[in-house]
C-alpha positions as CSV (number, residue, x, y, z in Angstrom):
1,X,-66.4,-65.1,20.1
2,X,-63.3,-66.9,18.9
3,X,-62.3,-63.8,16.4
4,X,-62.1,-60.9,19.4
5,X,-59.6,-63.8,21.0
6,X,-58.1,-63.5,17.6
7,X,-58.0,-60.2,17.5
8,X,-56.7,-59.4,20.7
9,X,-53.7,-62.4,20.5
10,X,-52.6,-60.7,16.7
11,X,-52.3,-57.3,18.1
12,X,-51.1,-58.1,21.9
13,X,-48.2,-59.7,19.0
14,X,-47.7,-56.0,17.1
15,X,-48.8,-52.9,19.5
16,X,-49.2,-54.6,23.0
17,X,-50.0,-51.1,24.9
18,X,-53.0,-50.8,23.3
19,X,-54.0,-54.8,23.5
20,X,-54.1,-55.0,27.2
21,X,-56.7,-52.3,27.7
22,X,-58.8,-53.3,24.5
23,X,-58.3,-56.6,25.6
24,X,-59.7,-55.8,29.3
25,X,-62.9,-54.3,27.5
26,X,-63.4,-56.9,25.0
27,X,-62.9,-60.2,26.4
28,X,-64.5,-61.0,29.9
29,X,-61.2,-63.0,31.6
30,X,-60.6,-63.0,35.1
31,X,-57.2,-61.5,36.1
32,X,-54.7,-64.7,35.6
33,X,-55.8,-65.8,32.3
34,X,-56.1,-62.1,30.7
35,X,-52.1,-61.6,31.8
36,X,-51.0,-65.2,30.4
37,X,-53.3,-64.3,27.4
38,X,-51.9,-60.7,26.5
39,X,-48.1,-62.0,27.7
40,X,-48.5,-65.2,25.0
41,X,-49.7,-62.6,22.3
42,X,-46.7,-60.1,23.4
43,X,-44.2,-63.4,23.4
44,X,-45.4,-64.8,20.1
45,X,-44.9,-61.5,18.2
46,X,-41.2,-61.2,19.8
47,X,-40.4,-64.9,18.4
48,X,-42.2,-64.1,15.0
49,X,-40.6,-61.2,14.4
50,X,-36.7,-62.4,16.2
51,X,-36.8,-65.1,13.9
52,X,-38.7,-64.1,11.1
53,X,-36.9,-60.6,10.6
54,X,-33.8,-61.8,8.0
55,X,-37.2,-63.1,6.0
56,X,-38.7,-59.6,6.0
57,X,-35.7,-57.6,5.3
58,X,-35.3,-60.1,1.6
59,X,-38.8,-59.6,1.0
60,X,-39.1,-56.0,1.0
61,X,-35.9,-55.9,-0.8
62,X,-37.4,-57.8,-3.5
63,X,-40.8,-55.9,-3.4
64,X,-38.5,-52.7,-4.1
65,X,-36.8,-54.4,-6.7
66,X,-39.6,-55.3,-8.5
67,X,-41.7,-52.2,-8.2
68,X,-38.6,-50.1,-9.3
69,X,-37.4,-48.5,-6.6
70,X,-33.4,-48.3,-6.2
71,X,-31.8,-49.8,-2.8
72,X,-29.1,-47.3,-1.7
73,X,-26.1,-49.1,-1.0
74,X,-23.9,-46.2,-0.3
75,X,-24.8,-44.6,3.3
76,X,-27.1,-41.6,3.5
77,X,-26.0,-38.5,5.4
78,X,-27.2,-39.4,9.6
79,X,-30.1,-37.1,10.9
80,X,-30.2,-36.9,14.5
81,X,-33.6,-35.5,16.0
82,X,-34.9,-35.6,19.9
83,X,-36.3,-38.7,19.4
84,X,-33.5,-40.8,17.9
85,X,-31.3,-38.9,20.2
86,X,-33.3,-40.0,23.1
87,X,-33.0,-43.9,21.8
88,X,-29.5,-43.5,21.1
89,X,-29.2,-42.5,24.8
90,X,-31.3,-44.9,26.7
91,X,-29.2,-47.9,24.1
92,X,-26.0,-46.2,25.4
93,X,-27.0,-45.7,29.0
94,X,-29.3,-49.0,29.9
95,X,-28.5,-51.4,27.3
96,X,-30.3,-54.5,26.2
97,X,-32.8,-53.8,29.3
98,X,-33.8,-50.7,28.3
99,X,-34.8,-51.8,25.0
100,X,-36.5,-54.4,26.8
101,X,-38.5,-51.8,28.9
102,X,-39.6,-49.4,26.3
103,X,-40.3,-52.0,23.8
104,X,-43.7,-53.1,24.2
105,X,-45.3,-49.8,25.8
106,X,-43.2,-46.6,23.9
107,X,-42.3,-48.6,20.7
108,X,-43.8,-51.4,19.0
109,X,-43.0,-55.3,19.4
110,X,-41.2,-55.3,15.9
111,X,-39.8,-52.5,16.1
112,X,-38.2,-53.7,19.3
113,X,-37.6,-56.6,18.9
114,X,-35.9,-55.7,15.4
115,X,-33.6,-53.1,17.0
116,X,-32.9,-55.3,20.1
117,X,-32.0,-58.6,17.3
118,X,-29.9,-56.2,15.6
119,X,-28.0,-54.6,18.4
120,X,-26.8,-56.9,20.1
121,X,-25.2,-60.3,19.3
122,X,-26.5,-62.9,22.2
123,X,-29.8,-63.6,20.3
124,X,-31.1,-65.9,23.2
125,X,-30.9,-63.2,25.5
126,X,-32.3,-60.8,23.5
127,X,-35.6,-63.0,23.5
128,X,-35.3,-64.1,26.9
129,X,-35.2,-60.0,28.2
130,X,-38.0,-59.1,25.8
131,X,-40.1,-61.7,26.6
132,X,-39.6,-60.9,30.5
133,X,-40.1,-57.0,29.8
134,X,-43.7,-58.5,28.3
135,X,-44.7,-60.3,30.9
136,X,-43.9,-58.0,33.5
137,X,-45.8,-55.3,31.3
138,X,-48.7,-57.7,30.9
139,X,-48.8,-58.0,35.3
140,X,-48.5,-54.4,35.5
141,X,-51.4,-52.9,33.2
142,X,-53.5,-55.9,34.2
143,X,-52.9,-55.2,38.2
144,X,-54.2,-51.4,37.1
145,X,-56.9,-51.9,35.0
146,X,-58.4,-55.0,37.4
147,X,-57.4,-52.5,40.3
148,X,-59.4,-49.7,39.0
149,X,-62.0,-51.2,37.5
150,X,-63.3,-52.4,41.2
């Protein structure tokens, strides 16, 4: 019983659009305590990986070090496709809240919260948004899948 919780928490904390609905089949919670349970899950990941991202960045370094692979240090030639032109756009056009907003539904929580760390320089903020754009995620899938479910 305690694992699906488990289960549910760790991945509301890495791909939180497909949490909330596996979350609403596998666990029976009535509608408060399934959003504060996917929204801690969502939150949790954003702190792990906002704080815990400089630690990831060395250790991959050093796994590619030690496996052999070269780390380019000179910059590679930019290729622009639809997608990244599309992200370059919303950054541009909505800022830190629509990084916030696609985060935990179009791209992941790391990702996300990586980019968002990255980007821009208030680091509070940037956790204080993306934990907010969770939330309100969480309250809206919930509110559909309680609403629909009957």
């Amino acid at each position: 019983m305690i694992i699906k919780y488990l289960l549910i928490f760790l991945l509301c904390m890495v791909k939180f659009v497909v949490a909330v609905p596996s979350g609403f089949v596998a666990l029976d919670l009535s509608f408060i305590p399934f959003v504060l349970f996917t929204s801690a899950g969502g939150v949790t990941g954003i702190f792990s990986f906002a704080f815990f991202s400089t630690y990831i960045f060395k250790a991959w370094n050093y796994l590619l070090f030690v496996f052999g692979f070269k780390i380019i240090q000179s910059k590679p030639k930019r290729r622009f496709t639809k997608t990244s032109r599309i992200y370059t756009r919303i950054i541009k056009s909505y800022g830190l809240i629509g990084v916030a907003l696609i985060t935990p539904t179009i791209i992941s929580i790391p990702i996300g919260t990586i980019l968002a760390m990255r980007l821009f320089p208030d680091k509070r903020k940037v956790i204080l948004t993306l934990s907010i754009s969770v939330i309100l995620w969480s309250l809206l899938m919930s509110s559909i899948l309680y609403y629909f479910n009957g």
